[in-house]
C-alpha positions in Angstrom: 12.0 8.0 -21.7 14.1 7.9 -18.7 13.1 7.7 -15.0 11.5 10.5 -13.1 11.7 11.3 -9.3 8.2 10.9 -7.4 8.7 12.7 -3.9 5.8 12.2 -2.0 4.8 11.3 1.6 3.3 7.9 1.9 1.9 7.3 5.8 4.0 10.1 7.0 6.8 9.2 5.9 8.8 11.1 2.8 9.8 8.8 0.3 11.7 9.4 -3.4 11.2 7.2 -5.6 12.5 6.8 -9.5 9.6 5.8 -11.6 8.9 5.8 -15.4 6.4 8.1 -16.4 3.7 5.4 -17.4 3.8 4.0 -13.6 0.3 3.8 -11.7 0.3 4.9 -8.4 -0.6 1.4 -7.7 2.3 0.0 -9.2 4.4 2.1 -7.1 3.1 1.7 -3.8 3.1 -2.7 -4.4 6.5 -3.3 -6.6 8.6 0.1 -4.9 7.6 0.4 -1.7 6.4 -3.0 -0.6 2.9 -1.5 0.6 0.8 -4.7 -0.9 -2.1 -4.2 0.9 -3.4 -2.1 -2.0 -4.6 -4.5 -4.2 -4.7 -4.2 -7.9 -8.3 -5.9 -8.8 -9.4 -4.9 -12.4 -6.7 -2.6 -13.3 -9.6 -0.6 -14.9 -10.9 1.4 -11.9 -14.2 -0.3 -11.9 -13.5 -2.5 -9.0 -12.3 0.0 -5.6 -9.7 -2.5 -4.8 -6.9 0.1 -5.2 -8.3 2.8 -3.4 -5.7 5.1 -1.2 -6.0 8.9 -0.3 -4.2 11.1 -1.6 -4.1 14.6 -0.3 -7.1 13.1 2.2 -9.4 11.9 -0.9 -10.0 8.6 -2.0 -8.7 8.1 -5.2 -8.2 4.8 -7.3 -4.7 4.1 -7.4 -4.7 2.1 -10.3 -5.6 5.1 -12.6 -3.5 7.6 -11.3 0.3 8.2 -12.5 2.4 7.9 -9.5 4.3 11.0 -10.9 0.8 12.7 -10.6 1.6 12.8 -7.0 4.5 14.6 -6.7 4.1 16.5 -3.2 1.5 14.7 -2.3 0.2 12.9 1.0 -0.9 9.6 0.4 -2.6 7.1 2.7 -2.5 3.7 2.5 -4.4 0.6 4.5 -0.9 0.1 5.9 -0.9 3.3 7.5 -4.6 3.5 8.7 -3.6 2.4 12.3 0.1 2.3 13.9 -0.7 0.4 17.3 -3.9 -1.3 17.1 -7.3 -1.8 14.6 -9.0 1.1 13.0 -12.4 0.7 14.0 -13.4 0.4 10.3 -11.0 -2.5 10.3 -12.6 -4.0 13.7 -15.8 -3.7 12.4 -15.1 -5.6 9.0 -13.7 -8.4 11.5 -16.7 -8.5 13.4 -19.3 -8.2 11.1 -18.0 -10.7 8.5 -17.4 -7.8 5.9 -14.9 -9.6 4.3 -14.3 -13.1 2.7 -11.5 -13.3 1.2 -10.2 -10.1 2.3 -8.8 -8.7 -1.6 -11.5 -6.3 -1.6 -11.6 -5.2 1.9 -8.7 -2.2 1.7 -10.8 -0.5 -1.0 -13.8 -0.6 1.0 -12.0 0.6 4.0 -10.1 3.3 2.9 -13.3 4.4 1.0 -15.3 4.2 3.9 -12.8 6.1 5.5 -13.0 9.0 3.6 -17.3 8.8 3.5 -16.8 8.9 7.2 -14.6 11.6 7.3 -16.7 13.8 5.1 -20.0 12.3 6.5 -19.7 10.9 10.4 -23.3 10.0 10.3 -24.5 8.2 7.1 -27.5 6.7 6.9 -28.0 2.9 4.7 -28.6 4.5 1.6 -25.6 7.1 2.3 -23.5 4.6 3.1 -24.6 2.3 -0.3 -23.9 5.4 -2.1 -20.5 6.5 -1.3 -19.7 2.6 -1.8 -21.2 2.1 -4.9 -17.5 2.0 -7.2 -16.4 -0.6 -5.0 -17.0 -4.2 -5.8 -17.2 -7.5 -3.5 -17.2 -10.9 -5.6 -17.2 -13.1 -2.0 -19.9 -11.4 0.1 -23.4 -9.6 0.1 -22.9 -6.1 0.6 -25.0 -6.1 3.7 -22.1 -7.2 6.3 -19.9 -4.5 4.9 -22.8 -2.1 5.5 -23.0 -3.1 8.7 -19.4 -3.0 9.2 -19.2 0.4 8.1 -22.3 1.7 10.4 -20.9 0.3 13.6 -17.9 1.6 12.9 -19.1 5.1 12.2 -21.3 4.6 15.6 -18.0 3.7 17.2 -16.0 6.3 15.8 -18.7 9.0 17.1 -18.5 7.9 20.6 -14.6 7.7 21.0 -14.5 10.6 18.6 -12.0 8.2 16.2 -10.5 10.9 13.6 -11.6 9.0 10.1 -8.6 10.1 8.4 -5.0 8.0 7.9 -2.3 10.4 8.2 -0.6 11.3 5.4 
């Protein structure tokens, strides 16, 4: 089978890209368009790592077809923040949410999307909407606190949760 056009926008911007059909999302995003701070962890979509938005839901990048995406807005940890540190990034810095850091994207960008549907979580919330993503380095408990001053933070300075697609 020969390659397809994917036209999408990825962080705002439009792309078009020529991808076999059997491409992930993920695949696309690291190997096309340089955006390697989705991270491929399990390639089974057990882990979170690859988690984007698309169309301004988290999704796992590593089961969807990139040609699945064909008009769509996608978000990626690149395009969280132009100038300066999400807060959801500041607070992973701060709180010691991440080790080694190949998990932290997933977390983020799902966190991102919990906050955007939910700006107030509580623990067990928060534990909830995390639950698909997977940290081998740390105890969950910094990246819940990460994630709760962040959504404290975002409240005050009434931070929009969503990256911009």
């Amino acid at each position: 089978m020969s390659k397809q056009i994917l036209r999408c926008t990825v962080n705002g911007r439009a792309v078009e890209i020529a991808c076999e059909p059997w491409h992930t999302l993920a695949n696309v995003l690291r190997n096309d368009l340089n955006l390697t701070g989705t991270k491929i962890g399990c390639d089974m979509g057990t882990c979170g790592c690859c988690t984007v938005h698309i169309d301004g839901k988290a999704k796992l990048s590593c089961l969807t077809l990139a040609l699945e995406c064909q008009g769509a807005k996608i978000g990626t940890i690149e395009g969280l923040n132009e100038y300066e540190m999400h807060p959801l990034q500041k607070a992973f810095a701060e709180c010691g949410g991440s080790q080694c850091g190949y998990c932290t994207p997933g977390f983020i960008m799902k966190s991102c999307a919990m906050l955007k549907e939910n700006p107030e979580p509580t623990r067990e919330e928060i534990k909830a909407g995390l639950s698909g993503n997977l940290c081998r380095c740390t105890g969950f408990m910094k990246i819940y606190d990460a994630v709760e001053r962040a959504a404290t933070e975002m409240r005050e300075k009434s931070v929009p949760a969503p990256v911009k697609a």
